[in-house]
C-alpha positions, 0 to 999 in steps of 0.5 A: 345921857346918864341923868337920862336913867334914872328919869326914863325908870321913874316913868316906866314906874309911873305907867305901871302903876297907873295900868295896876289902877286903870285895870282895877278901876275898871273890874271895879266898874264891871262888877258894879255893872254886873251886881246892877243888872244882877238887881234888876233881873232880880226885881224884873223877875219878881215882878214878872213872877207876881204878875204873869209867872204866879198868875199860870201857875196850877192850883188844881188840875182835872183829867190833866187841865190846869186851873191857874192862880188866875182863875182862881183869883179872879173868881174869888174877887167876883164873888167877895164882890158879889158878896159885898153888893148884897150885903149893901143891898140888905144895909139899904133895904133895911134902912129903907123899910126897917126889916131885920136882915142881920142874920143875913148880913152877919152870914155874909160878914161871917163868909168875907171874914174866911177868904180860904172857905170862899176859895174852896168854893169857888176853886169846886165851882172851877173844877166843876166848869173844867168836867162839864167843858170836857163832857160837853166836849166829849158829847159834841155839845157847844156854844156858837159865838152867836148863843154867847152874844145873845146870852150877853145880851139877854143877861142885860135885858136887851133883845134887839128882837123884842122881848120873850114871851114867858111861858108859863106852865100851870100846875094841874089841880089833881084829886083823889083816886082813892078806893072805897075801902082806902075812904073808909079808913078816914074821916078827914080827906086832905086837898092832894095838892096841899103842902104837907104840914110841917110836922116832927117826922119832917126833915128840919134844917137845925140851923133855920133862923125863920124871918119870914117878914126878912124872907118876904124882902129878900132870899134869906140866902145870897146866891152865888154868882161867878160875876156881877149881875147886870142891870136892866137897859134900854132897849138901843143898841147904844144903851147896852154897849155904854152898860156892858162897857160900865160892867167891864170897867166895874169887873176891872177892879177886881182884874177880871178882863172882858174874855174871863167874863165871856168864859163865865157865861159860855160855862154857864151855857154849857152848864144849862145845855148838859142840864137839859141832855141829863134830866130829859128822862126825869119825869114829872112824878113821884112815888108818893103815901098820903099816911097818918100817924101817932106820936108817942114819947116811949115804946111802952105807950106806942106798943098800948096804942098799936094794941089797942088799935088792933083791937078795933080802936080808932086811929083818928080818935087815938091820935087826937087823945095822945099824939104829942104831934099837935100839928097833925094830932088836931087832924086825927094824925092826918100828914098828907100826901109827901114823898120819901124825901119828906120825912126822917129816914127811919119814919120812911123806911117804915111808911114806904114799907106798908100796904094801903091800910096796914099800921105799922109796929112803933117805930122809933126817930129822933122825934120819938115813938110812931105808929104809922098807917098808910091811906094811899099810895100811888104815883102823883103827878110833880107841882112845877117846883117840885120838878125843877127841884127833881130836876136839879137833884138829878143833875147834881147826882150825875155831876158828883158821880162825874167828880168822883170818875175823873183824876182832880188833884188839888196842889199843895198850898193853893190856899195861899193864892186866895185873895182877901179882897175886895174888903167889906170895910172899905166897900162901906166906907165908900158908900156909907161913910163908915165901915161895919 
């Protein structure tokens, strides 16, 4: 019994360290177990955080309304595309005709190449579309499912109801109401209804680069697009389904989905709709002078033209002898009928300021020194471009003053969420074989 002893301490050893190492080799598997699951939530929660959690979160919000990374990604990738399809379309064009569209493209190349300015436009656009939403929610205004489908519909030329009828509107050719005493004071009668010679009191975009041949192929300018234009179809049923689906699988690699498409064209219903309630009072007219005047390089010269024309001298003559406005000079000063908008606001000031027949002391602009006389001056009947142009000035009025009404805050760092794609670059190698 007593070798027995020594054996049974020897077990009793044995199993002790052999529980000490059970124990340890199982916390060594549970914090392993516990640093792998720890991983994957780690890695769960930045692919859930780059794809949903990121996508909600604000970039802007108006009057208390969230606009999302999402939104603004989407759109920007809509409108980078829209960019770069342009931009194909005048390489194309060019190829085929040999017109000069490189001012154009490079505009375009110029626009691609700073993704946080076209993220600012369109998260502008965003806000824009989130007021009208609540404006047209506020006046009661909305959009059926039915306008929405139509819409669709007609935005890929396909009526199912035939095809509408263009009305068109023709502008009414106007003349002259001009009193004896208004006639006497020219020789030369513009045609009322002319467009007013470009002329040094004109306002000029200092930036045009006219093209006209480039101008005449294509809008100088690419109009922005929230989506991609559909093409034409034919007229079945089948034909348009296979063209929206092609659409929808073209918005798809810009991770558009079919409802951010159905959200664009209902805003852009809104838009048309609020557009038609906020210029129903804008009338097709203008106030408008028919003027004439002298160009002069210094108030010395100006102030001896105005005596001289005091003192009986013709206006005509005088303008033929010194305007350095050789556009108008050639006329007897003659610039035509033009509203207020038409000239440089010193020049307006001025002219508006005068009764029919009355010349004006010199008056100095960026252009130089004028003396100015005013023919006419009436309200005239607006072309049918100069109404929509009035029209569109009206509504963007009212739309600034809603900016300025509402709460928009812009959150900190939105401009990092801009995205830089689609590329130029690639979209040229796709088609041409070669990048830019």
């Amino acid at each position: 019994m007593a070798n027995n002893r020594p054996t049974a301490h020897k077990n009793k050893k044995h199993l002790a360290r052999l529980e000490i190492e059970r124990r340890q080799t199982k916390a060594i598997i549970a914090t392993a177990i516990t640093v792998v699951v720890a991983v994957i939530l780690l890695i769960g929660y930045g692919i859930l955080d780059s794809t949903v959690l990121q996508a909600r979160k604000a970039v802007a919000t108006v009057g208390g309304e969230t606009i999302t990374v999402h939104d603004l990604q989407v759109r920007t990738r809509m409108q980078r595309e829209q960019l770069i399809q342009t931009y194909i379309s005048y390489a194309q064009f060019s190829q085929l005709y040999g017109f000069d569209l490189s001012a154009q493209m490079d505009q375009i190349v110029s626009a691609l190449s700073d993704p946080v300015s076209v993220g600012q436009l369109i998260l502008d656009d965003l806000i824009d579309g989130v007021l009208l939403s609540q404006e047209a929610e506020r006046r009661g205004v909305t959009v059926s499912e039915a306008e929405l489908e139509e819409a669709i519909r007609s935005g890929f030329d396909f009526y199912p109801d035939g095809s509408p009828t263009p009305t068109l509107t023709p502008t009414p050719v106007v003349y002259a109401t001009l009193s004896p005493e208004q006639i006497a004071l020219v020789t030369l009668t513009p045609t009322p209804t002319a467009t007013v010679e470009p002329s040094p009191t004109a306002t000029t975009d200092a930036e045009a680069s006219p093209t006209p041949t480039a101008a005449q192929a294509a809008d100088a300018t690419p109009t922005v697009t929230p989506f991609p234009e559909p093409t034409a179809t034919p007229y079945t049923e089948e034909g348009f389904q296979q063209a929206y689906q092609d659409n929808l699988d073209k918005l798809k690699t810009v991770n558009a989905s079919e409802s951010d498409y159905r959200r664009v064209v209902r805003e852009d219903l809104l838009r048309k709709k609020l557009f038609e309630i906020v210029t129903a009072d804008v009338k097709p007219e203008s106030e408008q002078i028919w003027t004439r005047h002298i160009l002069v390089d210094t108030e010395e010269k100006a102030n001896q033209i105005y005596d001289r024309l005091a003192n009986g001298d013709d206006f005509g003559a005088l303008a033929v002898e010194f305007s350095t406005d050789t556009v108008s000079a050639s006329k007897g000063g003659d610039l035509g009928w033009a509203t207020y908008e038409t000239f440089v606001p010193e020049f307006s000031a001025a002219a508006f300021a005068l009764k029919v027949g009355e010349v004006s002391k010199p008056v100095q602009s960026e252009f130089g020194w004028h003396v100015i006389q005013v023919i006419a001056h009436e309200m005239r009947p607006m072309t049918a471009d100069e109404f929509d142009q009035a029209k569109q000035a009206a509504f963007e009025e009212w739309l600034a003053d809603l900016r300025l009404q509402a709460e928009i805050v812009y959150i900190e760092g939105w401009d990092q969420y801009v995205p830089s794609d689609p590329d130029l670059n690639q979209a040229l190698q796709d088609v041409f074989g070669t990048g830019q």
